[in-house]
C-alpha positions in Angstrom: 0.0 0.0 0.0 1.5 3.9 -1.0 1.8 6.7 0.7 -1.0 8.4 -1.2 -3.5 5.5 -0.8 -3.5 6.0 3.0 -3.7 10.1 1.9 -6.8 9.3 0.0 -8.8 7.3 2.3 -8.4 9.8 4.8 -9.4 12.5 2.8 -12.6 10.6 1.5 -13.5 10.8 5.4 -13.5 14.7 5.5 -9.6 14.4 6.7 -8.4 18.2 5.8 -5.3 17.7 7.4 -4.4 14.6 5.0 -5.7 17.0 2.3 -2.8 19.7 3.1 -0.4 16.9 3.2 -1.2 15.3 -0.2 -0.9 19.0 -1.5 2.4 20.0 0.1 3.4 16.4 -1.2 2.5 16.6 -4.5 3.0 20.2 -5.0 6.5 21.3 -5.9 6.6 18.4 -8.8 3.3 19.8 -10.6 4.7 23.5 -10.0 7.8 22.8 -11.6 5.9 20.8 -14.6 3.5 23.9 -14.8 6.6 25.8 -14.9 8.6 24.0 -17.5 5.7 24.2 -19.9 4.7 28.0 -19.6 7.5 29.3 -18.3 5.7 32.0 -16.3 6.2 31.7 -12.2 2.8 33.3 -12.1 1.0 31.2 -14.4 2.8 28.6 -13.2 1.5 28.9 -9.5 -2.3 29.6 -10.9 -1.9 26.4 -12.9 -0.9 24.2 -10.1 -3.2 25.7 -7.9 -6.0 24.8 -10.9 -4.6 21.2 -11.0 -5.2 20.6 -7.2 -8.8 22.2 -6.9 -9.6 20.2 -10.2 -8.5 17.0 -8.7 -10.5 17.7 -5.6 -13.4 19.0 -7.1 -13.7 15.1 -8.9 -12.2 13.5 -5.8 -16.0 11.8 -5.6 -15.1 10.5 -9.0 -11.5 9.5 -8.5 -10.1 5.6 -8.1 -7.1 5.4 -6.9 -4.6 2.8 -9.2 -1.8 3.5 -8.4 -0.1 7.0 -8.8 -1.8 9.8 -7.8 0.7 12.2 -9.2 0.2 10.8 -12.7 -3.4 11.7 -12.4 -2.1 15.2 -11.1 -0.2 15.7 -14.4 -2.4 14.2 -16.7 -4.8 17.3 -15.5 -1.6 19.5 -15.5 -1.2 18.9 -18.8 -4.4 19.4 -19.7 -4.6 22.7 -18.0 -1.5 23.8 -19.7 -2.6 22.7 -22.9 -5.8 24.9 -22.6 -3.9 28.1 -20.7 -2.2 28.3 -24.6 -5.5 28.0 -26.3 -6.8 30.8 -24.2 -3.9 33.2 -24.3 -3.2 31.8 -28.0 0.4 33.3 -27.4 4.2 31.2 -27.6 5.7 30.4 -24.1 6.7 33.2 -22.5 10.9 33.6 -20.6 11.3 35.5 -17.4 13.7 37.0 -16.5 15.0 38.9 -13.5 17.1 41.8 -13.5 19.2 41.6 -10.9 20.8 38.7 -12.7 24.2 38.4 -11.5 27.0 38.0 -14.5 28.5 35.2 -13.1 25.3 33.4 -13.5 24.6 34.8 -17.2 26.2 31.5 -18.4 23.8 29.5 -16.9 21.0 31.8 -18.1 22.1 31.7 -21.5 22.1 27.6 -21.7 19.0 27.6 -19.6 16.9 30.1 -22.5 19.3 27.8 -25.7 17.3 24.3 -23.3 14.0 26.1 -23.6 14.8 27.2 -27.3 15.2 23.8 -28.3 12.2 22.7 -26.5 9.8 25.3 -28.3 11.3 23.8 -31.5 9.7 20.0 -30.7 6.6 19.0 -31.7 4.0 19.2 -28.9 3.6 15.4 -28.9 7.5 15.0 -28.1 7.9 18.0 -26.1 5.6 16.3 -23.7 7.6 13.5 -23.1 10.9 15.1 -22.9 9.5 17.3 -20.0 7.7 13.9 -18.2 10.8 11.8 -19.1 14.0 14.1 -18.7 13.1 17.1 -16.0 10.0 15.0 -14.0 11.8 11.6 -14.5 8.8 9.6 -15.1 9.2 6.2 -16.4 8.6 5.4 -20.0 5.9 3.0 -19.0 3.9 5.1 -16.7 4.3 8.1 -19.3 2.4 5.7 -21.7 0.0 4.5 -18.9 -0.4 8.7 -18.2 -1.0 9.8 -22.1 -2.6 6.6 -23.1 -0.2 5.2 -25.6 2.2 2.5 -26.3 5.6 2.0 -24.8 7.2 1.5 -28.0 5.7 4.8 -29.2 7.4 6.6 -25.6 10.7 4.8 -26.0 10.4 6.3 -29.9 9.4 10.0 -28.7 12.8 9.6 -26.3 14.8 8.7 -28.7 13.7 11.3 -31.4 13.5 14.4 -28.7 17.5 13.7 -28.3 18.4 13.5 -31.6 16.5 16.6 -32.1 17.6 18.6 -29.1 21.7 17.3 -29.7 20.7 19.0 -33.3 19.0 22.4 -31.6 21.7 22.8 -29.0 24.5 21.7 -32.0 25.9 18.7 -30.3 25.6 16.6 -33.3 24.1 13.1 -33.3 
């Protein structure tokens, strides 16, 4: 039995304390997936924020399988996906000011990484977040997005030839 099956059955008994402890759990790893796709701390928080009050608002509907924080990003994802439908704007980069020069360096690979990324397809991009920056396994990213395995493993394998060609690496 998990951690978050113990969470859940609490919380199905009007436990608000296991609530706040399935959020603070779960939270910083759907922040920073909001964050890798949009880029935008502020968006980023709102959509997190969404993703928790969408899970709990079909908690009545929810069986838990397994994973609760594929379910989170599955509804991440989907919130994402609509936040660039509504805006029907590109990704947006933030930037502080106070940047220090030492740490320009890192800036400047950090905005070539999220470069590359815009130039993916969607379908791709989506695994290369799960796989490489949420380290997911390849089987539950296909259990997540409903697809094969051997259509993940292929997605993998294509986002690093691509992004070793975007950041000029070579094959």
């Amino acid at each position: 039995m998990d951690a978050d099956f113990l969470l859940i059955r609490k919380i199905e008994k009007g436990n608000e304390q296991a609530m706040d402890q399935f959020v603070l759990k779960h939270y910083p790893k759907i922040y920073q997936y909001c964050l890798l796709r949009v880029r935008d701390h502020g968006y980023a928080e709102d959509l997190t924020q969404e993703t928790f009050l969408k899970f709990f608002q079909a908690f009545e509907r929810y069986k838990h399988y397994g994973k609760a924080l594929n379910y989170l990003y599955v509804i991440a994802g989907n919130l994402c996906k609509d936040h660039f439908r509504k805006e029907d704007r590109m990704e947006v980069y933030e930037m502080s000011e106070e940047i220090a020069v030492e740490h320009m360096g890192q800036v400047e690979k950090r905005m070539e990484i999220y470069e590359a990324l815009d130039k993916l397809p969607e379908e791709i991009r989506e695994v290369v977040i799960l796989f490489f920056f949420q380290e997911i396994s390849q089987k539950e990213i296909a259990r997540m997005m409903g697809i094969k395995l051997s259509l993940v493993k292929y997605r993998v394998s294509r986002a690093k030839k691509l992004l070793a060609k975007y950041l000029g690496e070579g094959e």
